[in-house]
GUBA-364422 format. One record per residue (C-alpha): residue in three letters; residue number from 1; x, y, z. Coordinates in steps of 0.02 Angstrom, whole numbers, plus 50000, padded with zeros to 5 digits. Each point is the difference from the previous one (the first is absolute). Example, Ala and Ser with C-alpha at 12.3 -4.5 7.8 and 13.67 -1.06 7.14 Angstrom:
residues 2
+------+-----+-------+-------+-------+
! rest !  nr !     x !     y !     z !
+------+-----+-------+-------+-------+
!  ALA !   1 ! 50615 ! 49775 ! 50390 !
!  SER !   2 ! 50069 ! 50172 ! 49967 !
+------+-----+-------+-------+-------+
end
This chain:
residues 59
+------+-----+-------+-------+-------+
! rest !  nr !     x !     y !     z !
+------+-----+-------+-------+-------+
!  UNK !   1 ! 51262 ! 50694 ! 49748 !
!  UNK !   2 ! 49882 ! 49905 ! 49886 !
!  UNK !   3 ! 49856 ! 49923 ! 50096 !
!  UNK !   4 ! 50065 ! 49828 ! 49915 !
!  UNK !   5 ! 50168 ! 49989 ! 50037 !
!  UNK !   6 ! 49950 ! 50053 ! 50161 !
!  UNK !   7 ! 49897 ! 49824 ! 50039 !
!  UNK !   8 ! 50121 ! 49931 ! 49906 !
!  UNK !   9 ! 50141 ! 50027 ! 50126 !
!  UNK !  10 ! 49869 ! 49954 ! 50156 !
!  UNK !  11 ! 49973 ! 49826 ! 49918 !
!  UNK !  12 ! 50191 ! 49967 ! 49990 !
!  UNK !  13 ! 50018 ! 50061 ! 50155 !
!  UNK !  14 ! 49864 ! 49892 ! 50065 !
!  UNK !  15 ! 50038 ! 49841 ! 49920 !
!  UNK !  16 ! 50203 ! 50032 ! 50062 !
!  UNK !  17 ! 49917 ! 50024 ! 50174 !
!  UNK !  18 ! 49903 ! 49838 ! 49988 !
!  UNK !  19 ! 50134 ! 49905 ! 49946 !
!  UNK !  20 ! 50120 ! 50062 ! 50136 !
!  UNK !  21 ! 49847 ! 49944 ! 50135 !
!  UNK !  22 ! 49988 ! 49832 ! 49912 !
!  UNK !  23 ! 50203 ! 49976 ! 50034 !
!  UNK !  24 ! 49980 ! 50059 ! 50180 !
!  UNK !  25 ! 49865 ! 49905 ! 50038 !
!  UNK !  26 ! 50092 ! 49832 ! 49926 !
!  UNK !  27 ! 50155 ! 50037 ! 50058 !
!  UNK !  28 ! 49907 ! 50018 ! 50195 !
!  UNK !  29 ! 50017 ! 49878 ! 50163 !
!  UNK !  30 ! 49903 ! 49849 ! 50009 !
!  UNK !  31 ! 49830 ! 50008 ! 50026 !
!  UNK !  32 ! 50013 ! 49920 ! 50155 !
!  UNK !  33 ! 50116 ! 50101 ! 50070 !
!  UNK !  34 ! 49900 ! 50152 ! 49932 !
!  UNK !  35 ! 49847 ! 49936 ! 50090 !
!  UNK !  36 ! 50082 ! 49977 ! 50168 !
!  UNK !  37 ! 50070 ! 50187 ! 49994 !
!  UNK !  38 ! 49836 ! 50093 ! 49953 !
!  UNK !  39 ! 49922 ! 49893 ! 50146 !
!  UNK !  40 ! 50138 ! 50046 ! 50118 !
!  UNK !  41 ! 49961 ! 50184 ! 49927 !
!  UNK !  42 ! 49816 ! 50014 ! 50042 !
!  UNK !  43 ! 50030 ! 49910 ! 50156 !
!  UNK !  44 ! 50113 ! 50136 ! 50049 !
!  UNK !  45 ! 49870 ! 50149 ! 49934 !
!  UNK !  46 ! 49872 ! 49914 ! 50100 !
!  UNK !  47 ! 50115 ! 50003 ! 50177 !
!  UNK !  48 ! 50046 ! 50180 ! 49932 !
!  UNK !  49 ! 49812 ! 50041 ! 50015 !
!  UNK !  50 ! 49963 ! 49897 ! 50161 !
!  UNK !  51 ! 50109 ! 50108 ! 50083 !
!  UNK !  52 ! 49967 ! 50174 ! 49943 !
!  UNK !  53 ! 49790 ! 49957 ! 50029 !
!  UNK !  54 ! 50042 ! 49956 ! 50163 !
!  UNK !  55 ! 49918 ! 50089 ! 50138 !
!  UNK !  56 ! 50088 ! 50115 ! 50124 !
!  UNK !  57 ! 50059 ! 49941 ! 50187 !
!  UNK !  58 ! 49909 ! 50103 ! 50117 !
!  UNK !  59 ! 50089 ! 50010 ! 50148 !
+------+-----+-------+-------+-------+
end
């Protein structure tokens, strides 16, 4: 394949994949609501973490 028609095709392909991220990220929740779930997410990694550094019982 010819070197340009070769970055030819990535450029298309690049500027379709753009515009596809540009309608997803439009067509996405509120940024409210997107700003309560990613807090409820790292709240949830962080109690994830709590619990598997936690030190054993000794008994």
């Amino acid at each position: 394949m010819d070197p340009e028609l070769y970055l030819y095709v990535e450029k298309v392909r690049a500027r379709e994949l753009r515009a596809e991220a540009d309608r997803h990220r439009l067509a996405s929740r509120s940024s409210v609501l997107r700003t309560w779930e990613t807090r409820l997410g790292w709240a949830l990694v962080e109690t994830g973490l709590r619990l598997v550094h936690r030190r054993p019982v000794h008994y």
